[in-house]
ZAKOLMI-443745 format. One record per atom (N, C-alpha, C): x, y, z. Coordinates in steps of 0.05 Angstrom, whole numbers, plus 5000, padded with zeros to 4 digits. Atoms other than C-alpha are relative to their C-alpha. Layout:
N
XYZ...
***
This chain:
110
500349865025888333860880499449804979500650165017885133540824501450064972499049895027888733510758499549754973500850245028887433130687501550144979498249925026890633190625497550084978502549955009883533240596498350344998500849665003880233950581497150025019501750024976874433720637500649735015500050244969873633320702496349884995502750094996867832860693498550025029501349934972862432980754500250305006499549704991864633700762499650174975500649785020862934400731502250245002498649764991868134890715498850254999500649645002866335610746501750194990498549815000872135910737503249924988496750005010879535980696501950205002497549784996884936300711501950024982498249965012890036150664502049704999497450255007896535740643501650005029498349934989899935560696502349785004498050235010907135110700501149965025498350094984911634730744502749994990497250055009919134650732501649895011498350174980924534170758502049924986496850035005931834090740501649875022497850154975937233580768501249954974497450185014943533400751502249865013498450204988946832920792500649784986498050185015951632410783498749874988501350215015947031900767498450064965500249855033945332280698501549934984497950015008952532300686500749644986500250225003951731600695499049774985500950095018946831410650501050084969499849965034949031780586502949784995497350245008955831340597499049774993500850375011951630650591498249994984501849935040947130980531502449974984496850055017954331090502500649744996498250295010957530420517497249804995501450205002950729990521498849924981501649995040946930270456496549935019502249934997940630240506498749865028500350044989936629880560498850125029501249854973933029990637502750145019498349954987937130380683497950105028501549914978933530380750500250275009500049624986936531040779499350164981500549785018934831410722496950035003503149985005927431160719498950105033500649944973927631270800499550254994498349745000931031970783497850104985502249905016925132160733498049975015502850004983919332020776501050245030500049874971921732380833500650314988499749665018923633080786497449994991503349934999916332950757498750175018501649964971913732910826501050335008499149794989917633600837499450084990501549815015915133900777496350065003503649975006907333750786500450075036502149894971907533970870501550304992498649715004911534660836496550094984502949895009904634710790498150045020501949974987900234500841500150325026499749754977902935120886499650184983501849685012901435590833497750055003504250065007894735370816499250015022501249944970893235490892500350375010500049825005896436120893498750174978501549895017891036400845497849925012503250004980885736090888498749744989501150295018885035420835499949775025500050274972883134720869499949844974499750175020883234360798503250154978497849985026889134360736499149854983500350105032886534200664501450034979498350055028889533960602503050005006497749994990895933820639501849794975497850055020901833670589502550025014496650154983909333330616501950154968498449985018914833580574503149935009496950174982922333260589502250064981496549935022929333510567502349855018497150104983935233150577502550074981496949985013942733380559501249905001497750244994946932870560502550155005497549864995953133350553500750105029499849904975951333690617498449915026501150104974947733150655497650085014501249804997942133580655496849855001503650135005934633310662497950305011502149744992928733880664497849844994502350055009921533740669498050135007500849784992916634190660496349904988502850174987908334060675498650344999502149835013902634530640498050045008502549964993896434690651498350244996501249774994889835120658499349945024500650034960888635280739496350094984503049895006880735300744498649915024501550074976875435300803498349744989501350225005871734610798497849975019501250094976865234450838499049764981501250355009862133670836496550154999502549985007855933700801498149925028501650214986852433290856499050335023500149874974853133810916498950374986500449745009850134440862497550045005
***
């Protein structure tokens, strides 16, 4: 599935839109818990498991889009937009992944 954050795919022509469609991904394991304690005492800094812990909820949120945008019959996602909540109180991380689903063909093969 091809996706861009861009409102076209250079080389290709869109035929067809379907609509908005989103991904969503929520965790809250310890390692959350973990980080808002060393935002607290540290005042800031890298925390590997966290930046691990965000790429891999990403990655859950954009293959949750990409299964929509298939279920509608899309093989591209445009103008894709990341949006990221975190609660420190409840350890909470959500991330949630936008888009328009749309049929794409490569100019070359029209």
């Amino acid at each position: 599935m091809l996706m861009t954050t861009t409102s076209t795919l250079e080389g290709y022509v869109i035929t067809k839109y379907f609509g908005v469609v989103s991904g969503e991904a929520a965790t809250a394991p310890q390692e959350l818990r973990k980080f808002a304690a060393f935002i607290k005492k540290e005042g800031g800094g890298r925390h590997p498991e966290f930046e691990k812990l965000t790429r891999e909820t990403r990655q859950m949120a954009v293959l949750n889009l990409e299964q929509e945008a298939k279920e509608f019959g899309a093989n591209a996602v445009i103008g894709v937009e990341f949006h990221y909540e975190y609660m420190a109180s409840d350890g909470l991380m959500m991330i949630t992944v936008s888009g328009t689903a749309v049929i794409v063909e490569d100019k070359k093969k029209r």
